[in-house]
C-alpha positions in Angstrom: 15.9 87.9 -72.0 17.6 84.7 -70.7 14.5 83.5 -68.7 12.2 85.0 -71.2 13.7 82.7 -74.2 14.5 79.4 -71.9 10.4 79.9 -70.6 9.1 80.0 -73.9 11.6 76.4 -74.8 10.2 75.3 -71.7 6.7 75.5 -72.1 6.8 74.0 -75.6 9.3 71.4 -74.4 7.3 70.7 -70.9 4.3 70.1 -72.3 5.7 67.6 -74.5 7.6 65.6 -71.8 4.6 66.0 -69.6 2.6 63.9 -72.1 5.2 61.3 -72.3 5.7 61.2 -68.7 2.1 59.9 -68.5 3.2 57.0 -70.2 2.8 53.4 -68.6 5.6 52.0 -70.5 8.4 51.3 -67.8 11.3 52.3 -69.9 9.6 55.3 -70.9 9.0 55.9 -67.3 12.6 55.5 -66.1 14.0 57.7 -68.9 11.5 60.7 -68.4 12.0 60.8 -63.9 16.3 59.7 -64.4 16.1 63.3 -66.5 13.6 64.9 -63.7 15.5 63.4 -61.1 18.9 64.5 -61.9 18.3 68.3 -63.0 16.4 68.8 -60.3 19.4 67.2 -57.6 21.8 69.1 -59.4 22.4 73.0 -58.7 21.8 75.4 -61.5 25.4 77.0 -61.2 27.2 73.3 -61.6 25.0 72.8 -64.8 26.2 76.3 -65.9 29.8 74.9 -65.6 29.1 71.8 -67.2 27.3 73.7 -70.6 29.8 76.9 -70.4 33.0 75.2 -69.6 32.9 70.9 -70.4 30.8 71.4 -73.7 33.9 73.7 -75.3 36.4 70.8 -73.5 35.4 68.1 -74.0 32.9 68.2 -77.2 34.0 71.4 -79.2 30.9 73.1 -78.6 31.7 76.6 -78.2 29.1 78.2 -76.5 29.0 82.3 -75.1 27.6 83.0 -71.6 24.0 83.9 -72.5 23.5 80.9 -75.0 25.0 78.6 -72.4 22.2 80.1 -69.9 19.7 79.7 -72.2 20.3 75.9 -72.6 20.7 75.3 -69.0 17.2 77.1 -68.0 16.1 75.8 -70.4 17.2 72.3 -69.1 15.7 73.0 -66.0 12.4 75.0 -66.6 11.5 71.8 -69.1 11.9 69.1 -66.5 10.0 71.3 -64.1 7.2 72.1 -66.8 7.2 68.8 -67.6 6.4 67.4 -64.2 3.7 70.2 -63.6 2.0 68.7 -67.2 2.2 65.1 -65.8 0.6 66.0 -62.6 -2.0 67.9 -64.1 -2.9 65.5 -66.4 -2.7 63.1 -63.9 -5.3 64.2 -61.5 -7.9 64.2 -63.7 -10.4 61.9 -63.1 -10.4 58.6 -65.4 -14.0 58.4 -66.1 -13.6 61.5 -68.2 -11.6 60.6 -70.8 -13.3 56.8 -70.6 -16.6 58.7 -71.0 -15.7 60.6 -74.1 -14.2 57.8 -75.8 -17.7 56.3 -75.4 -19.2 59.2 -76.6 -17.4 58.4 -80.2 -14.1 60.9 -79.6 -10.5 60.5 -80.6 -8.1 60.3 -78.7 -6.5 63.4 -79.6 -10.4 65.1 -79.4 -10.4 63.8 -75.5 -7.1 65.5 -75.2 -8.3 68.8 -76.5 -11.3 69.2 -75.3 -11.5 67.4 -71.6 -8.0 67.1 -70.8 -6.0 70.1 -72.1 -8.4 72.9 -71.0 -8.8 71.2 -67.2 -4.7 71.0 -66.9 -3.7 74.2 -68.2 -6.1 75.7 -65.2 -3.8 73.3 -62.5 -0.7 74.1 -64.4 -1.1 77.9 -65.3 0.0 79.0 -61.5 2.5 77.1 -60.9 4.0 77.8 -64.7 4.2 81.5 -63.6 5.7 80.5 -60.0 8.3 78.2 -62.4 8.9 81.4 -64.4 9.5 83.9 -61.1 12.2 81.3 -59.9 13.4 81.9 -63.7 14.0 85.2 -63.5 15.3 85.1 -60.0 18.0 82.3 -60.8 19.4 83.8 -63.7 21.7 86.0 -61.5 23.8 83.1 -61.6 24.6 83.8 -65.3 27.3 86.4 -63.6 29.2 83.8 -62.7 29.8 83.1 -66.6 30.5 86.1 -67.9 27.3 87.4 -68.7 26.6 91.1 -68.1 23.3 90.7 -66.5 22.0 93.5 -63.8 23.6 92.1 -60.7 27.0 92.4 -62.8 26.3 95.5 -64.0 25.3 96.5 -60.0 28.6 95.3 -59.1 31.0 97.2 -61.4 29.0 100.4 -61.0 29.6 99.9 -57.4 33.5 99.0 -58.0 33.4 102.6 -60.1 32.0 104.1 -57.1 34.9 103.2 -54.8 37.5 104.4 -57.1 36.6 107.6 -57.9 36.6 110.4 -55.4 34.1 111.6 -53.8 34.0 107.6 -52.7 30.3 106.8 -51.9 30.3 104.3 -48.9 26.4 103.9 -49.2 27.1 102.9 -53.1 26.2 98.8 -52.5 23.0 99.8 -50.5 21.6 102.1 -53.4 22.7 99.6 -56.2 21.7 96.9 -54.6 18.2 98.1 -53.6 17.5 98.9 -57.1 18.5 95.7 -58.5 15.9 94.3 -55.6 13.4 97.0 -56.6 13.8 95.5 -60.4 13.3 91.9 -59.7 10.1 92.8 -57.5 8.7 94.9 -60.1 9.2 91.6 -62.8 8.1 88.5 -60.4 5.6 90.2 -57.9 2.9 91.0 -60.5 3.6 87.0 -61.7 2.9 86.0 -58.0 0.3 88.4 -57.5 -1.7 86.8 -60.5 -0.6 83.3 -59.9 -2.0 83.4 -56.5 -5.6 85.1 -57.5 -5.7 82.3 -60.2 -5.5 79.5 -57.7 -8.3 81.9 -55.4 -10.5 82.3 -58.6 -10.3 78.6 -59.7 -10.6 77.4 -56.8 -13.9 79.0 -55.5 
């Protein structure tokens, strides 16, 4: 539900900053890759810290585990949609949009009908690799308090070694199936990201 919600925020988020990253005003520029730039050199788990614990510290914001998780994926999965948009959008070639503004289109028409349906075939794989890495890095939520399935894995396993008959192949069995969950969730993603890139590209 984490990456589910922070994807969605993402995609409406990314494709904004995307647009403005395209920007040729310098300050614009800065501002947009400073953001980039710094989510991306910072680790995921030190952002969670900074959201779960500094926000209630330092600015009474009193967030729980799974809103804090949200805002930091969020965070993240922006600046990476973002940059996916702007290189999409990017790429394309300049005589297009110069052509349909000679043609007697808008700006926003050019948008919609030349550039948005040619980036959102570039952007659509990696959008769904973004979103595996989602749902892989939100295991880190454990580490603030949020009963996702690797926390759950790990008490059931704690259980298992206190209660007799012990089971010494407990972690293994847990463990697997936790692997067996996120495999069933971001294999079918890659799977379809890759035979997009396959099918657009021939």
């Amino acid at each position: 539900s984490i990456a589910l919600i922070a994807m969605a925020l993402s995609i409406v988020l990314g494709i904004g900053l995307g647009i403005v990253m395209t920007s040729r005003n310098w300050l614009v520029t800065l501002l947009t890759r400073s953001y980039l730039e710094v989510i991306r050199i910072m680790p995921q788990i030190v952002l969670l810290f900074l959201v779960f614990f500094d926000l209630a510290r330092y600015l009474g914001v009193n967030l729980d585990g799974q809103a804090a998780a949200v805002v930091v994926f969020t965070l993240w999965g922006t600046a990476e949609m973002g940059d996916l948009v702007r290189g999409a959008l990017s790429s394309l070639p300049p005589h297009q949009r110069t052509s349909a503004l000679a043609l007697g289109l808008t700006r926003a028409q050019v948008f919609r009908y030349v550039e948005a349906p040619q980036a959102l075939r570039r952007v659509l794989p990696g959008a769904i690799n973004l979103f595996t890495r989602m749902v892989k890095t939100t295991s880190l939520a454990a580490l603030i308090s949020v009963m996702e399935v690797v926390k759950v894995g790990q008490q059931i396993i704690e259980r298992s070694q206190m209660i007799e008959p012990k089971v010494p192949t407990a972690s293994f069995w847990i463990y697997g199936l936790i692997f067996l969950l996120y495999f069933l969730v971001c294999w079918p993603l890659s799977w379809w990201a890759a035979r997009l890139e396959r099918r657009w590209a021939a």
